[in-house]
C-alpha positions as CSV (number, residue, x, y, z in Angstrom):
1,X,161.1,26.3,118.1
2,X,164.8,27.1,118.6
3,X,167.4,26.4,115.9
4,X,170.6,25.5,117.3
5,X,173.4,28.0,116.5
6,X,175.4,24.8,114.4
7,X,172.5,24.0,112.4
8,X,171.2,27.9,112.0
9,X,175.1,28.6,110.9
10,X,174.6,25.9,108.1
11,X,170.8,27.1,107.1
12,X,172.6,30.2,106.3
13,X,175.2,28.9,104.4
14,X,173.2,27.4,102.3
15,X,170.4,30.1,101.9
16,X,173.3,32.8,100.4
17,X,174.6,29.9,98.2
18,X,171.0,29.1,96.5
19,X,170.8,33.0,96.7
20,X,174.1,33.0,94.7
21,X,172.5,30.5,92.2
22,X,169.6,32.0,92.0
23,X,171.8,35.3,90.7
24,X,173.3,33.1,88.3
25,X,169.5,32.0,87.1
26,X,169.0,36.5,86.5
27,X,172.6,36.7,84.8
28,X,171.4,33.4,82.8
29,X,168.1,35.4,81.3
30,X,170.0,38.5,81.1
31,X,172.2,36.8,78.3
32,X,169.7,34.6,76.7
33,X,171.1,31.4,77.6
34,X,168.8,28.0,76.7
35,X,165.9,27.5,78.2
36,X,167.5,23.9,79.2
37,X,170.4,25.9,80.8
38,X,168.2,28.1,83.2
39,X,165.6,25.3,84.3
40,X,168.0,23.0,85.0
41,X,169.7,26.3,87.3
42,X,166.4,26.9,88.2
43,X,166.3,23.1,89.6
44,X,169.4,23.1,91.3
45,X,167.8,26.4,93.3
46,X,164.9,24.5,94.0
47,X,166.6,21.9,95.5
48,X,168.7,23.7,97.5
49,X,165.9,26.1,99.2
50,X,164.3,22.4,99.4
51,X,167.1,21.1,101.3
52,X,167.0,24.2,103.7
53,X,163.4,23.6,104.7
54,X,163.8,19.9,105.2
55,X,166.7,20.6,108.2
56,X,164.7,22.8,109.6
57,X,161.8,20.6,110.0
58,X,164.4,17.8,111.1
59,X,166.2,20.2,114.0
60,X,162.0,20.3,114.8
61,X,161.9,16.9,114.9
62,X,165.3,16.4,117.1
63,X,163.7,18.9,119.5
64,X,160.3,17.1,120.0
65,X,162.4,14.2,120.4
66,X,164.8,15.6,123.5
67,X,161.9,17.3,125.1
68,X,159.0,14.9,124.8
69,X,155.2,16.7,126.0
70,X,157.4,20.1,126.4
71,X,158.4,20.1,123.0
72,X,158.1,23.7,121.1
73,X,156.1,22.5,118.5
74,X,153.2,19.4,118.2
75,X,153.7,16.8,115.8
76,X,150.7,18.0,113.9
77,X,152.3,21.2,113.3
78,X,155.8,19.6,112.5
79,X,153.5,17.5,109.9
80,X,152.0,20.7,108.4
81,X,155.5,21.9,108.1
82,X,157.1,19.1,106.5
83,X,154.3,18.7,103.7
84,X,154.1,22.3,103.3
85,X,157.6,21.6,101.5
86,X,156.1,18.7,99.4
């Protein structure tokens, strides 16, 4: 499977911005903030890497879509995919 140059552009974007977070969650422990201040960093990180994985599987779905029988990737493995993120 191909990701198209727009949507890789985006997955990026949002990978160095949960990567950004996810500094923030380090700096967070480094200066003993509240447990309820770094999970709920912590959950805004997971969401985000969440969020990365679910366009993904979508630009997989658009794909099999457009190409039909020729499609890079079965539904079954698409499946896989997708609940491998639940």
């Amino acid at each position: 499977m191909q990701i198209e140059p727009t949507v890789s552009h985006d997955i990026v974007l949002r990978l160095k911005r949960a990567r950004g977070q996810l500094d923030g969650v380090i700096n967070m422990i480094d200066e003993e903030r509240t447990c309820t201040d770094i999970v709920t960093q912590l959950a805004a990180v997971s969401k985000a890497l969440d969020r990365v994985g679910f366009k993904i599987v979508a630009s997989g779905l658009q794909q099999c879509m457009e190409h039909g029988d020729d499609a890079p990737m079965s539904r079954e493995e698409l499946e896989k995919l997708f609940l491998s993120l639940a």
